[in-house]
C-alpha positions, 0 to 999 in steps of 0.5 A, spaced: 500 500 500 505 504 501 508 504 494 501 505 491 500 510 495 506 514 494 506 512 487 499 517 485 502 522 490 507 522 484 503 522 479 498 527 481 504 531 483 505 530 475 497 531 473 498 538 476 503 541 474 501 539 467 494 542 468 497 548 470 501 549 466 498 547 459 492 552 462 496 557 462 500 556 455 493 554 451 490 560 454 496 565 452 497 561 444 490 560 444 490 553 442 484 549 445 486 542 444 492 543 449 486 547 454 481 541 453 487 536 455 489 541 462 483 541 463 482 534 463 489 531 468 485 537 473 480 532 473 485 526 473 488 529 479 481 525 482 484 519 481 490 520 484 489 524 491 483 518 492 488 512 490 492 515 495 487 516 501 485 509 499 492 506 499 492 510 506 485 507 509 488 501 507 494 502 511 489 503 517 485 497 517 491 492 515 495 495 521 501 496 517 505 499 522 511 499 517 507 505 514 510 510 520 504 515 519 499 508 521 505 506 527 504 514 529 496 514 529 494 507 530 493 501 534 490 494 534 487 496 540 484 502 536 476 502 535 476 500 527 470 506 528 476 511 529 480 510 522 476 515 518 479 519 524 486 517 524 486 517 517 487 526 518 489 525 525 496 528 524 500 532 519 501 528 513 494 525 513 490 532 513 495 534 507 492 528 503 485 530 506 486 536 504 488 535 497 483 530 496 477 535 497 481 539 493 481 536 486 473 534 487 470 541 488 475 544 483 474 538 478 466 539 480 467 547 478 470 547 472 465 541 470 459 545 471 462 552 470 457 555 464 460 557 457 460 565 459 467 563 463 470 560 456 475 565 457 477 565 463 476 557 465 484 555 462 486 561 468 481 559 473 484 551 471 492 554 473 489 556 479 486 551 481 492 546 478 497 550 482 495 549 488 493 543 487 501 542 485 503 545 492 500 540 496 502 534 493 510 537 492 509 537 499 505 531 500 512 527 495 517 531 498 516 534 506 510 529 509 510 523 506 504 519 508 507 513 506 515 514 508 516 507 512 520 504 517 526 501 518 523 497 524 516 495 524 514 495 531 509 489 533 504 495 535 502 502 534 502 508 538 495 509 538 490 515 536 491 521 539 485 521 546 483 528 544 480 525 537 476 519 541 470 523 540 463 522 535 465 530 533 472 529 530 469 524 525 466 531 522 468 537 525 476 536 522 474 535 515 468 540 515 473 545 518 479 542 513 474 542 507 471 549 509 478 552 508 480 550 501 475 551 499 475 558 499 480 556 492 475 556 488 471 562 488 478 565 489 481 562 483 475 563 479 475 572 480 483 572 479 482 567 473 476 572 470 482 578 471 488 574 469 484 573 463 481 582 463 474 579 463 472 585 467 465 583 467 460 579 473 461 573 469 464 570 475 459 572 480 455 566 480 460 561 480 463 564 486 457 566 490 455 559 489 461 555 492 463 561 497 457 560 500 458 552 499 465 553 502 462 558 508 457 555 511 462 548 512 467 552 515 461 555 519 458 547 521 466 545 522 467 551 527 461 550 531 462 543 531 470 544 534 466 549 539 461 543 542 467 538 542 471 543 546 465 543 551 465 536 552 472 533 552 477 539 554 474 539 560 475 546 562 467 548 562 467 553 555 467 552 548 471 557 545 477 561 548 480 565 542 485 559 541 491 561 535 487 555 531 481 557 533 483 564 531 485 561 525 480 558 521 475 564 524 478 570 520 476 567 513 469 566 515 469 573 517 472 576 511 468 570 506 461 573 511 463 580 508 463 577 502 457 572 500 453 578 503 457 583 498 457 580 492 450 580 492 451 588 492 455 587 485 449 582 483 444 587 483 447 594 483 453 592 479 458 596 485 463 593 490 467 590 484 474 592 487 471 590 494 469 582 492 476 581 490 479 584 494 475 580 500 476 574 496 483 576 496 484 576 504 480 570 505 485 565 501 491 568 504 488 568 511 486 561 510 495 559 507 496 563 514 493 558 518 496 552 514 503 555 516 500 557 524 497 550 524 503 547 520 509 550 522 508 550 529 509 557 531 504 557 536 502 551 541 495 549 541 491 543 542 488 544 536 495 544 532 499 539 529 505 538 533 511 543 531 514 541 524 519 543 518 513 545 515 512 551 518 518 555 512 514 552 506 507 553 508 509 560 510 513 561 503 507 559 499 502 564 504 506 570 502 507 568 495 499 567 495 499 574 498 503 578 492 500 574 487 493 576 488 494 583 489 499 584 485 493 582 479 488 586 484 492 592 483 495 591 476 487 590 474 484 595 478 483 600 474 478 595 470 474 594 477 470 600 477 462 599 479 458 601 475 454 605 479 456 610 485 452 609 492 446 614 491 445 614 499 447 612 506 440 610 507 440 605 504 442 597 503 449 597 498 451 602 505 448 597 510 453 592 507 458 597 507 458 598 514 458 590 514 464 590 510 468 595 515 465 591 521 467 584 519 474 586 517 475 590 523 473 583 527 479 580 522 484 585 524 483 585 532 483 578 532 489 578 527 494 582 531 492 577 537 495 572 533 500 573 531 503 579 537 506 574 540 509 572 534 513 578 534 514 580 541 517 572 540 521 575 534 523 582 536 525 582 544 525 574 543 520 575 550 514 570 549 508 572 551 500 570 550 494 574 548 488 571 551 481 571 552 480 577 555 483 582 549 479 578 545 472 579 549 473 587 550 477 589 544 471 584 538 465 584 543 462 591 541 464 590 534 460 583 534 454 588 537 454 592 530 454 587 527 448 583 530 444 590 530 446 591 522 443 584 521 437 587 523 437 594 519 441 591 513 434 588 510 430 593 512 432 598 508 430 599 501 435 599 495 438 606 492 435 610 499 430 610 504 425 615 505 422 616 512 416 613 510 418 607 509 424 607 515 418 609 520 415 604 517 419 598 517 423 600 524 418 602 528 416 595 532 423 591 532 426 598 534 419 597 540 420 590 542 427 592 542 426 597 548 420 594 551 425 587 551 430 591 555 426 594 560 422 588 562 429 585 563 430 591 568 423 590 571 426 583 573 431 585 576 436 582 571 443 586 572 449 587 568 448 592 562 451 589 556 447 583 556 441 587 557 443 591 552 445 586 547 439 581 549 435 588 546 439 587 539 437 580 538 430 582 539 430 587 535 433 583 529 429 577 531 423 582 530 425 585 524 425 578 521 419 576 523 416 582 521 418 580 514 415 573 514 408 575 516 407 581 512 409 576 506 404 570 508 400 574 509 399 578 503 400 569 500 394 567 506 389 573 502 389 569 496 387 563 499 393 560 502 393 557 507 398 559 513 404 554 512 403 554 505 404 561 504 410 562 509 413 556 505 411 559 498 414 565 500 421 562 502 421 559 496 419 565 492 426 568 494 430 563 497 438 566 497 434 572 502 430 568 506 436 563 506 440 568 509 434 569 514 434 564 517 442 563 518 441 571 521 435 567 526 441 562 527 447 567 528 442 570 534 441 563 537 448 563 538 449 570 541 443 568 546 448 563 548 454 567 548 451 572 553 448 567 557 454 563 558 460 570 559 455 574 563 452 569 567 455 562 568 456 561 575 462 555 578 463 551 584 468 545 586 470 540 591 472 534 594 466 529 595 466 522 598 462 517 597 454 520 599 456 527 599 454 532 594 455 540 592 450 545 592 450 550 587 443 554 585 438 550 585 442 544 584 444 538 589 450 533 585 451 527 589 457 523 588 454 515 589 458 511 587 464 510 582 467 505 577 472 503 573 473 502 564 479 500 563 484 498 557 490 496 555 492 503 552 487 507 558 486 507 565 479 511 566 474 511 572 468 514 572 463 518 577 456 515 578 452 523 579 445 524 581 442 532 580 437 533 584 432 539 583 432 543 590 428 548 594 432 553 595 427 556 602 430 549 605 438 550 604 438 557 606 443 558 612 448 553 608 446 559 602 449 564 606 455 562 609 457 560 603 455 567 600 459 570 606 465 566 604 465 569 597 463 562 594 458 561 589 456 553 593 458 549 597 458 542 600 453 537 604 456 531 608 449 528 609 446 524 604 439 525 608 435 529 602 430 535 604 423 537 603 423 539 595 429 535 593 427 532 587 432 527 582 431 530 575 437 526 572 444 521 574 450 521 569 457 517 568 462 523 567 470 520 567 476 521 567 481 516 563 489 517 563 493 515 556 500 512 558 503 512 551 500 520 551 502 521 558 495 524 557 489 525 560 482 526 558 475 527 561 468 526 559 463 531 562 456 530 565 452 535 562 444 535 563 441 541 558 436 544 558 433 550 554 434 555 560 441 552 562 447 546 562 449 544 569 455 542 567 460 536 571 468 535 570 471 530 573 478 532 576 481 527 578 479 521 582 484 521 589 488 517 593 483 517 598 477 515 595 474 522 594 472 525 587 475 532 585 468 536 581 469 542 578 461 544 576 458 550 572 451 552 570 452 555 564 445 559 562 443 559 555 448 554 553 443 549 549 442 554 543 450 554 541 448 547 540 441 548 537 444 554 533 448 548 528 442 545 524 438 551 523 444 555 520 446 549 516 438 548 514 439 556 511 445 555 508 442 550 504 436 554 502 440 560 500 444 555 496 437 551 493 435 553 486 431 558 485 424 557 484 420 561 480 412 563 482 408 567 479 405 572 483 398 573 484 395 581 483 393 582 491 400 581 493 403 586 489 405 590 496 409 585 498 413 582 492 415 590 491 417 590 497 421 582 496 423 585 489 427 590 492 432 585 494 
């Protein structure tokens, strides 16, 4: 298997360089035949990258630990679930992975690009095909997946115990997956440029896989957060890690994009700032190919410190002059068609947009790569950490979120204060009347208060949209679900993007329940005492063992009780005058209202070849909260160490996945054409306008 493998490495390696380089002498000499035969060994390259990953899956099943990346990534003792995993679980694998959804989606895109990109298609396809050349010269050369051992041990050293988890079997390869793929839209308007067509031919094409590649790097991300929640152990979901960094701020650039090109598909404007968004979306991806390859930085999502780090950052700057080389040799060429004819208006909103994503990207840029500088200028390590994050982005993200709500309602061209009196007046009331109930409650912390207001507001907004227009459908005899569903139907990229909105706000709901509100406690328990925190009671009743010949884990039988708070008043109190937020019963005697609403396992498992251990929380979520169970460690003595938080609203970060990829897959849906009917003609203007 391992000289097949790295036989197709070398083969595609020599498809590749073909490709390119047939497409780009076709193209300058004008001989189609050479273009038509490029084009083809792009689409061999198919069959190349997947010999190699089947010749390495291969390698997995058959435990062939002469192959030194399955000796480092496997064992006999290994779940044969977990080979899909370890097949992507070190450098090498990834590199392959990666190069393998490469030469799939671009062979789909060139495939299925229409006649109008005749032109430009052999430039798109040198693209295409050299970026495809770099992975797979680094695959032959620098991490062969294939390279073999001179001594075969008789086992291997096992998957890395972080990865044994059901979120690893998507959540790296919807990241991975995401990112490359921002080379397609990439390759498709330099290739338009490379070739001086200055036109919107393009826009279709890299609006379709730029929402395609965003909405998987979204799902992979969100994916990483729930992993992070249930296997590091610490209570949270996303710290601003380098890594984590890494693959947010070209989803942030690529969001600023799929919203801003749909100003150059309607109005014919922002031309210069689509390529240039494209242009920083694909650098920042190469830049998180050298941080999370190169090992600048240490992260537990990192692959560990490699030679990697000089080819993959020479490739990233290359990348960087070469785009805006072209950007800045064509942009004379790039001019809108139209000039913004106000500031009240919808190509304004997503202007803003524009700036606020970006500005989003440079903060957290500078987080990134400051220690790397200090590193280098005063050879001083330092770490930003999460609370420059919070601060310096969180005011930002806000007028982001409030710009969802005002973007839609804004008309094209510009606004007139009829219509902005129309369609602001009841968000902009439920909006105040949210945050002065909240108030009325008692509700403290002002940040919150405020954003929970936004998210109303932008919540409204949206709602407001829908009912107008099934209204207007359900007085023409539609009944109420039909009309809804005809009128998404009727304009599937806006009311798509409706939905991922309505998605983005069930994740701000959980970001701010869980930073302003989250409540922790710790002990030490033997058998038959519990913690008290709020209105819960964690009892530890009994433990066990789960062991095996690469793992020594323990697990804590935990009961949660519902408790009435009236009957642990004193216990309440002198804990609060302690400064702790819980505290600890050494009776197992249950009180009046104490009431069992759930047991669960949280363990604690110590892999020895790793020298590395790994917990698997206990949570019980709830739509109001997560009560949330670490399992420090098992003592000597008997007594289990917890760490316990209530994490409030927490169940929305994870409901928020299915709804947003339910509207990027609306968005992305064919549209569907509906005559409208005489007696809707307010609303479909309205619709109209989008």
């Amino acid at each position: 298997m391992a000289d097949l493998g790295a036989m197709a490495l070398l083969i595609g390696l020599g498809l590749t360089a073909y490709s390119a380089l047939g497409s780009v002498i076709g193209a300058k000499i004008g001989l189609p035949e050479l273009i038509v035969s490029a084009r083809r060994a792009l689409y061999m390259s198919i069959l190349s990258s997947s010999v190699a990953s089947a010749a390495l899956i291969a390698g997995f099943v058959q435990n062939e630990f002469a192959i030194k990346y399955v000796a480092d990534h496997s064992n006999t003792v290994m779940d044969r679930a977990y080979v899909w995993v370890a097949f992507y679980s070190g450098n090498e694998g990834s590199l392959l992975y990666i190069v393998l959804v490469l030469s799939i989606i671009s062979a789909i895109s060139v495939r299925f690009s229409p006649k109008k990109l005749a032109r430009s298609i052999p430039w798109t396809v040198a693209i295409l095909a050299g970026v495809q050349f770099f992975y797979f010269f680094v695959l032959s050369f620098f991490a062969n997946p294939f390279e073999l051992l001179e001594t075969i041990p008789s086992e291997g050293r096992g998957i890395n115990p972080l990865l044994t988890h059901p979120g690893m079997f998507s959540h790296p390869p919807l990241l991975m997956g995401g990112l490359i793929a921002i080379t397609i839209p990439f390759a498709f308007s330099s290739g338009a440029l490379l070739a001086g067509d200055y036109g919107d031919n393009w826009v279709d094409v890299a609006r379709i896989s730029a929402i395609l590649g965003w909405g998987v790097l979204g799902a992979g991300m969100l994916l990483g957060a729930w992993w992070a929640y249930t296997i590091l152990g610490w209570g949270g979901y996303w710290a601003w890690d380098p890594i984590e960094n890494v693959a947010l701020m070209p989803w942030l650039v690529m969001t600023a994009f799929v919203h801003s090109i749909m100003v150059q598909k309607r109005r014919g404007m922002f031309r210069m700032w689509n390529v240039a968004l494209l242009n920083i979306a694909f650098v920042l991806a190469q830049l998180g190919m050298f941080i999370n390859r190169g090992g600048p930085v240490v992260s537990v999502h990192s692959f560990a410190a490699s030679s990697l780090g000089m080819i993959f950052l020479g490739f990233m700057l290359f990348a960087l002059v070469f785009a805006f080389t072209l950007f800045l040799w064509r942009m004379p060429h790039l001019k809108s068609a139209r000039a913004m004819e106000s500031f009240i208006s919808r190509e304004a909103s997503f202007l803003v947009n524009n700036f606020l994503f970006l500005a989003v990207m440079g903060i957290t840029l500078w987080g990134v790569l400051f220690p790397l500088f200090s590193d280098l200028a005063r050879d001083v390590s330092v770490s930003v950490s999460a609370p420059y994050f919070d601060r310096a982005n969180g005011p930002v993200l806000l007028g982001i979120v409030v710009m969802m709500g005002v973007g839609p309602l804004l008309p094209w061209r510009k606004a007139s204060s009829r219509s902005l009196k129309q369609w602001f007046i009841w968000p902009t009331a439920v909006g105040i009347l949210t945050i002065l109930v909240l108030l009325g409650l008692g509700v403290n912390r002002p940040v919150a208060i405020f954003s929970f207001g936004v998210i109303a507001f932008v919540a409204l907004a949206i709602l407001e949209e829908w009912a107008r227009g099934t209204v207007a459908r359900h007085r023409i005899g539609e009944n109420w679900v039909k009309a809804w569903w005809k009128l998404v139907n009727g304009n599937r990229p806006r009311h798509g993007g409706y939905i991922v909105h309505i998605s983005i706000l069930m994740l701000g709901l959980g970001i701010i329940g869980t930073n302003f509100y989250q409540q922790r406690t710790d002990g030490a328990l033997e058998i038959g005492q519990s913690l008290v925190i709020d209105n819960y009671r964690i009892e530890y009743v009994d433990n066990g063992n789960s062991s095996r010949p690469d793992r020594i884990a323990k697990w804590a039988e935990i009961s949660v009780y519902n408790i009435d708070v009236n009957n642990y008043v004193s216990e309440k109190a002198a804990a609060k005058a302690q400064g702790s937020t819980g505290f600890t019963l050494d009776d197992s005697t249950l009180r009046p209202g104490d009431r069992l609403i759930s047991q669960i396992e949280p363990w604690h498992g110590f892999y020895l070849d790793f020298n590395m251990a790994s917990v698997r929380s206990g949570i019980r979520s709830t739509i109001v909260e997560d009560l949330y169970v670490i399992p420090r460690d098992f003592l000597p003595d008997g007594r289990v160490s917890l760490a316990v938080s209530i994490n409030p609203l927490a169940w929305w970060l994870w409901a928020a996945g299915p709804i947003f990829i339910i509207g990027t897959m609306v968005a992305l849906w064919p549209q569907a054409t509906d005559k409208p009917h005489n007696h809707m003609k307010t609303h479909m203007t309205r619709e109209s306008e989008i």
